[in-house]
N, C-alpha and C positions, 0 to 999 in steps of 0.2 A: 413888243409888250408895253404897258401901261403900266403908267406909276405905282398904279398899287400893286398889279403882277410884280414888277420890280422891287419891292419893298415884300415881297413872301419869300422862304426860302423851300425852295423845289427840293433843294436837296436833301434834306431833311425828310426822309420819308423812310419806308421799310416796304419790302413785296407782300403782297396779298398772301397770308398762308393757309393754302389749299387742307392742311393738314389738322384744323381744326375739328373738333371734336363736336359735331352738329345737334347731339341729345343733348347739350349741356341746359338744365334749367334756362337759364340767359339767353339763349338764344332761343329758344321758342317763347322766352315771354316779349323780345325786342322782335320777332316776327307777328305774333299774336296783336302787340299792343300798338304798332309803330305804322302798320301796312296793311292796308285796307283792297283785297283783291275782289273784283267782281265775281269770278268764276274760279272754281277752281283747278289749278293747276303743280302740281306735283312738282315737275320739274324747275318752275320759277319759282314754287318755294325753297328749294334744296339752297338754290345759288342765291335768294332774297339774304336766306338767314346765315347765310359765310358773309354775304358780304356787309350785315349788322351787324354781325357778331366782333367781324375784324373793324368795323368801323367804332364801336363801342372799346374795345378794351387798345386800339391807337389813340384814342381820343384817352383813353384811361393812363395811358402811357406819355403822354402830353399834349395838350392841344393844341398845340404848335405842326406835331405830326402830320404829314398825311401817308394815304397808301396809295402805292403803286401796282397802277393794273393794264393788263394789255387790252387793248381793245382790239385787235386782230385774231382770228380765227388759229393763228400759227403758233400764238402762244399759251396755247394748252393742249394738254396730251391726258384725255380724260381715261386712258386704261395703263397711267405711269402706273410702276409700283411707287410712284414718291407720289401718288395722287389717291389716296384711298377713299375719299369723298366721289372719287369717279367727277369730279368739276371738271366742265365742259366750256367748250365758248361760250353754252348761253348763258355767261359771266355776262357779257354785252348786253344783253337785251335785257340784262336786270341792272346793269348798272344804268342804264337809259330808262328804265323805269323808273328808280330811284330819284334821277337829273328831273326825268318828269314832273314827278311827286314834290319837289324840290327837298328832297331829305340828305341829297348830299350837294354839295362844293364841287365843281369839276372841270379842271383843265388841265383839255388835251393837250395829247402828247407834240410835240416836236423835235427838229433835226436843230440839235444846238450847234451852230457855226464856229463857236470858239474851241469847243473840245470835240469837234466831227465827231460826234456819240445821239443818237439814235434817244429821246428820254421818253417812258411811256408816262400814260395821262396819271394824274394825280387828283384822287379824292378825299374828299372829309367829311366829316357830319357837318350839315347843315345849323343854324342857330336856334330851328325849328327843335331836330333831332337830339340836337345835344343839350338842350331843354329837359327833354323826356331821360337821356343816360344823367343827369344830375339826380331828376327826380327818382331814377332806378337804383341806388349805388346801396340799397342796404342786402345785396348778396352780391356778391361776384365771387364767381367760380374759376379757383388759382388754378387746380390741374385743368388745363385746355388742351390736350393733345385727344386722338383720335387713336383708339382704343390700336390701329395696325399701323400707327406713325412711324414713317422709315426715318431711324435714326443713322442707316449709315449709310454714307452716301459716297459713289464711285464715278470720277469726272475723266475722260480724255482728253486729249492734250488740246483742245479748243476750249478745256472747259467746258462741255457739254456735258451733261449728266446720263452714266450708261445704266442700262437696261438688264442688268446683270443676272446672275442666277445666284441662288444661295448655295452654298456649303457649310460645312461643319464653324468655319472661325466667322462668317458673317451671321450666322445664328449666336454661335457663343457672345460675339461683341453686340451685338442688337438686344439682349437679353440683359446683358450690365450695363448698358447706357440708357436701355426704358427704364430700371431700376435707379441707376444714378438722376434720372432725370425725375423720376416721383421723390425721390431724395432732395431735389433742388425745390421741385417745389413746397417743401415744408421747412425751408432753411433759405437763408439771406447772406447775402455780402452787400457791406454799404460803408460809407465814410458817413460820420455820423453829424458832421460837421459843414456839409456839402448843404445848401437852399435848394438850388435848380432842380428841375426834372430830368435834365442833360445834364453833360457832358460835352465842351469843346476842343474837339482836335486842333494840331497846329494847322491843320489841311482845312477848316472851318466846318468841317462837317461834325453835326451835333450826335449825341449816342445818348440815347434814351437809357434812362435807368429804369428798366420792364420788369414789373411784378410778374407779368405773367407772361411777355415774349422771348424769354430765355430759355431756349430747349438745346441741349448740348449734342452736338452733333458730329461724327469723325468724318473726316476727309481720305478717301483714296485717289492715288492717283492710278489710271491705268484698270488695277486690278486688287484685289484687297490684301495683298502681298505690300502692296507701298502706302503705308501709314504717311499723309501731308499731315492734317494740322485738325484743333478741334475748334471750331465753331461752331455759331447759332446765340451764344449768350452774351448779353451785353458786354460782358466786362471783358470776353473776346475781340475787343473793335477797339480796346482803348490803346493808345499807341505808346511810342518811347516815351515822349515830354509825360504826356499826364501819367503812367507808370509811376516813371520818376518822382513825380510831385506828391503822388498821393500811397506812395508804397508801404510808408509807415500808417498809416489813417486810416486802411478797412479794416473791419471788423466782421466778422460770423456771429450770428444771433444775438449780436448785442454780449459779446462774451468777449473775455481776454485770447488776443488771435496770433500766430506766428506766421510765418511763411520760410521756405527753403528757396534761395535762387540760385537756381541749376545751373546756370550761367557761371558760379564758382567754381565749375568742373570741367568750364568748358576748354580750359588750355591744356589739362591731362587729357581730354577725350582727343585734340588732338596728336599730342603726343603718342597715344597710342596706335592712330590711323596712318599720321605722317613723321611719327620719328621725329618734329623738331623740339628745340629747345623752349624756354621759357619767353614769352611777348616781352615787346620793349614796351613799357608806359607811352605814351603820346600826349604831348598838352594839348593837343587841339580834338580829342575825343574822351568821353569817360569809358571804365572799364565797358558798360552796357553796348555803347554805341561801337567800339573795339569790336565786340564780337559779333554784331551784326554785320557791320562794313568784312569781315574775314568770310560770314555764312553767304553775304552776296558774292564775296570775289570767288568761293571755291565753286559756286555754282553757276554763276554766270558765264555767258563765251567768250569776251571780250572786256577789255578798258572800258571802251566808247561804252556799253550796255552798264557796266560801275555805275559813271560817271552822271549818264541818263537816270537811274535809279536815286543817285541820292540827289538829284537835282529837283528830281518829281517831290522827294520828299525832305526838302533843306531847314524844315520849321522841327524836325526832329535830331539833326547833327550840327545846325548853325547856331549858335548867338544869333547872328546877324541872318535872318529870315532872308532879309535882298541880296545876298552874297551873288555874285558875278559868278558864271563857270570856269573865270580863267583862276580865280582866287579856291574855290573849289580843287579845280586839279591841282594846285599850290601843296594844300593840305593833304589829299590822298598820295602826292607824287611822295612828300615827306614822311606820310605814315606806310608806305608801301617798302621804302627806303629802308626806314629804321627795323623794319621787320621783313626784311626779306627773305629769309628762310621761310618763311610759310607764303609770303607774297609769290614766290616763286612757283607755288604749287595753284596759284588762280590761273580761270582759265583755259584749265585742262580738262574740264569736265569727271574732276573727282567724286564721286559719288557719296559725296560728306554733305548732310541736309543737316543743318542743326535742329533747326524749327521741327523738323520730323524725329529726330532721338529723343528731344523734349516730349513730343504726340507720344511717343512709343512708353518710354517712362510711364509718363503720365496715364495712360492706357491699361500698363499692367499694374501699377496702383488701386485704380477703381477696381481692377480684378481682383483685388486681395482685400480691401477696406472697407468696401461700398455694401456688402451681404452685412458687414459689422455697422451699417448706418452710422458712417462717419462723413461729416461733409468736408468735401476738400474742391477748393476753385483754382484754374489755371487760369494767372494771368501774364500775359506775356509768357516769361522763361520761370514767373516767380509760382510757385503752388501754398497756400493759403490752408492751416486747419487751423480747429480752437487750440488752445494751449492745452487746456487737460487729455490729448489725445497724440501731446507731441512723442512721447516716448515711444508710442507705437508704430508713429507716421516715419521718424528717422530710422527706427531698426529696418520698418521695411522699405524705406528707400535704399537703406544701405545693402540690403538684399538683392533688390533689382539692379542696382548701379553694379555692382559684382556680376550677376547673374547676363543682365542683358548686355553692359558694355564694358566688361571685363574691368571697370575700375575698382581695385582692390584694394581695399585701405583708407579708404577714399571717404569718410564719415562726412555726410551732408551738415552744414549748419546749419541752425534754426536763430530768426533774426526775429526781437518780438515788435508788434507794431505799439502804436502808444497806448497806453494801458487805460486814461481818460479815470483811472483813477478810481478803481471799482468798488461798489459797497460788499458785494459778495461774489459769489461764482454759482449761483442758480442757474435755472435756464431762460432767457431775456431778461437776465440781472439789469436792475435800475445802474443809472451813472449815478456817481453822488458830487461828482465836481462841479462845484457853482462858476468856476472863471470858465468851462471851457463848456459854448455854447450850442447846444445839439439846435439841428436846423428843424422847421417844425414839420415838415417833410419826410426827412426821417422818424422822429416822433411818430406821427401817425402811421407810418409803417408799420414801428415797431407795433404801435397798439394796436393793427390790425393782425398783425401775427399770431399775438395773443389772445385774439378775439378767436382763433380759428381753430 
């Protein structure tokens, strides 16, 4: 690569999403206005305007972005049901149109030697093109999804995504997640106090803060019997450290916000699975980090697989980012030690998912709150409402925590995040504090909200 390839970050990108909504105003006025065809053709208009459409609202997402797209015939499957657009390969022969035209940025894909991974090509708008989205920006249209968007999505054990049939509970859940997902799009979560358009992981990789690429999505594994985890929205990608950092500091619509984290339950939810007693503290992890390192080992097959795991991800349980493996084992050998009564139980393939009791929670939640247009965010382990809707949020957590995992007695707390010192409790109530500086980012957020 060349200097300046060297100086972009690849990684910084998101997949092309097929599942865009193609009547949307925006995008037939960025096919209409942007793309001059000799003849007409139907089909290279379809895939013209996914691939402006996606290039305009990444671009809109930071221009730092790019997207990621295949250029092989192997990487589409135009009769998915995860593909309602029916996009085909001749994604290729309009993204080469595009490269023609010079409307996008584009380098190819390649076989990255340091982490043997496979990276597909990477595009952007052009300085032509993103010229024109600057002088476009007095509509954009927030709901983007396509009117038969599969929200739920069932992976096999390669992570392949299967081709499943519907039943009764994949209709019920598809039906509360399109609805929770029109719900997202008229409601915010944000740190008010945050500049960037990102987000940076301990792992370096950046997380857009997306107005409008945040579509909530469940995970099966298998079969839709195995609830794994929800993703699709940004604030699904943010990891341990930044959690941590910013757990007091979001906020929902500019409103006074609380949060419950589940993770306060989670030594009772053991105890009732495996019968042991109460965890020993550890100075060398906090309670957070404790219960991840216990959901790795109960699930995992072996030490050696631990040890690889937290090694991959050392900028989320180290101080010390460079930590050595031998200093690594040092610490898990001591916290494995001090808790062996549950240490005792890694390894055997116990069928204790945490991350998945959290999904399952969390899941029959929106079944019970979400017809009542109440916004609720899962981040990490921590779940997120406004304060004027906590009474309702803890009764029926306390409901579900009884109901789905027998813990009785069990009253969730609610933890409030910083209040930033409000003039009222309207709805996008102004801040009135002058020492504490809202970024201008947010701001304009906000005022686009209220524009809408």
């Amino acid at each position: 690569m060349n200097i300046v390839n060297d100086q972009i970050d690849f990684n910084f990108s998101r997949p092309l999403d097929i599942q865009k909504n193609l009547d949307l105003k925006k995008a037939k006025s960025l096919l209409e206005n942007s793309v001059s065809l000799k003849k007409k053709n139907h089909l290279l208009e379809k895939h013209l305007k996914l691939l402006l459409i996606e290039l305009f609202y990444c671009w809109y997402e930071s221009s730092e972005q790019f997207l990621s797209v295949s250029m092989s015939k192997r990487g589409y499957n135009s009769k998915s049901r995860y593909n309602p657009n029916n996009i085909s390969s001749y994604t290729i022969p309009a993204v080469n149109f595009l490269k023609k035209n010079e409307l996008i940025d584009l380098f190819p894909g390649f076989f990255d030697r340091k982490t043997k991974k496979s990276r597909l090509t990477r595009i952007k708008a052009s300085r032509g093109l993103r010229n024109y989205f600057e002088d476009s920006l007095q509509f954009i249209d927030k709901k983007v999804n396509h009117p038969r968007r599969e929200f739920v999505i069932i992976r096999d054990q390669l992570n392949n995504k299967v081709e499943y049939k519907d039943n009764f509970k994949t209709h019920e859940i598809r039906e509360i997640l399109a609805e929770y997902n029109n719900l997202l799009s008229t409601n915010i979560i944000d740190v008010p106090t945050y500049e960037n358009k990102f987000f940076v992981r301990t792992d370096k990789r950046k997380i857009a803060i997306s107005e409008t690429g945040s579509q909530a999505n469940i995970l099966f594994k298998h079969d839709s019997q195995n609830i794994e985890k929800f993703e699709g929205c940004w604030w699904n990608n943010l990891d341990i450290s930044l959690t941590n950092i910013y757990q007091n500091k979001f906020l929902i619509n500019n409103n006074p916000t609380s949060y419950v984290d589940l993770n306060d339950l989670f030594e009772n939810y053991l105890l009732t699975q495996l019968n042991i007693k109460r965890l020993r503290i550890s100075e060398d992890f906090n309670f957070t980090q404790m219960c991840k390192i216990i959901s790795k080992g109960l699930k995992l097959e072996n030490y050696q697989s631990l040890i690889k795991s937290l090694c991959i991800d050392k900028g989320n349980f180290f101080a010390d980012k460079n930590i050595c493996i031998s200093d690594i084992k040092l610490k898990i050998d001591s916290f494995l030690k001090k808790n062996e009564e549950i240490s005792s139980h890694f390894f055997k393939g116990k069928p204790i998912n945490w991350e998945s009791v959290v999904a399952k929670v969390f899941l029959v939640l929106l079944k019970k709150i979400v017809p009542a247009k109440i916004p609720v965010f899962l981040i990490q382990e921590k779940i997120y409402f406004p304060n004027k809707f906590q009474q309702n949020i803890l009764k029926t957590l306390n409901e579900i925590l009884e109901k789905e995992l027998g813990l009785f007695k069990q009253v969730p707390r609610s933890y409030p995040c910083d209040s930033y010192n409000f003039k009222n409790k309207a709805f996008f109530s102004n801040i009135l504090s002058r020492k504490i500086k809202c970024s201008d980012r947010y701001l304009n957020r906000i005022s686009n909200q209220r524009l809408k």
